[in-house]
C-alpha positions in Angstrom: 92.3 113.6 88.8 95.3 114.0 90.7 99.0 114.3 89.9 100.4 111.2 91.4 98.7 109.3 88.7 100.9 110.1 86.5 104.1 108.7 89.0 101.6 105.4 89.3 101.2 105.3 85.5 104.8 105.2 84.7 105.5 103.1 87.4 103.1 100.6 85.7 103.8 101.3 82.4 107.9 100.8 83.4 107.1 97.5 85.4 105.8 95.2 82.7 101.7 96.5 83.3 101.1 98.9 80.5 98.1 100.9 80.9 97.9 101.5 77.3 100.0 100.9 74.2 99.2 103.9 72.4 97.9 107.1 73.5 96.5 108.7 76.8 98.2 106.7 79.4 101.0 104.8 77.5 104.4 105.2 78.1 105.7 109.0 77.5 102.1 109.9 77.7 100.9 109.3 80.9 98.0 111.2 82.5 96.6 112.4 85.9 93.5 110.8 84.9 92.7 107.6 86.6 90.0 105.8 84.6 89.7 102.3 83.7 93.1 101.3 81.6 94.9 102.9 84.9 92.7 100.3 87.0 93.1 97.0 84.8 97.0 97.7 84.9 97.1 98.4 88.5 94.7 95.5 89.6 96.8 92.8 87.2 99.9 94.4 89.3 98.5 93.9 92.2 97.5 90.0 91.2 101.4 89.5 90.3 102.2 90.2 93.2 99.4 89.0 95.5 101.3 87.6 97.8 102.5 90.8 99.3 99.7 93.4 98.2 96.6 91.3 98.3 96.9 88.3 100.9 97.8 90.4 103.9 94.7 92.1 103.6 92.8 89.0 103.4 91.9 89.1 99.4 92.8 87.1 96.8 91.9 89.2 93.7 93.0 92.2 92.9 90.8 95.8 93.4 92.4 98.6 91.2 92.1 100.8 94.7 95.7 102.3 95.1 95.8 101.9 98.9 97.7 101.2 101.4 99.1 97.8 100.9 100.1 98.5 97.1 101.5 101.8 97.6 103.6 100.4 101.0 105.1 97.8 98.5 105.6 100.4 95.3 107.4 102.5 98.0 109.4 99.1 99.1 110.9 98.6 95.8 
């Protein structure tokens, strides 16, 4: 658990990848908990914008890891 999943959440949930409709982790009710809704909404992120996050790091799916590469281009926006 750590706090910044809750900035990552609302950035998701905000940017057209919700990581849940209703409940834990949907918008206004984002947690620190990063489980799999949190994953499946940051790896389809990630596959929008592959291009940028994935293809640089020589992958072409996405991983739900919050690394380097996706967090440089969250940061970039």
């Amino acid at each position: 658990m750590h706090p910044d999943v809750i900035e990552l959440q609302k950035f998701l949930n905000n940017n057209g990848f919700p990581v849940a409709l209703s409940g834990s982790g949907s918008s206004d009710n984002e947690t620190d908990y990063f489980g799999p809704l949190t994953k499946a909404a940051l790896t389809k992120f990630q596959e929008a914008n592959g291009e940028v996050i994935l293809v640089p790091v020589g992958l072409v799916k996405g991983t739900g890891y919050f690394g380097n590469s996706t967090i440089s281009f969250i940061n970039s926006l």
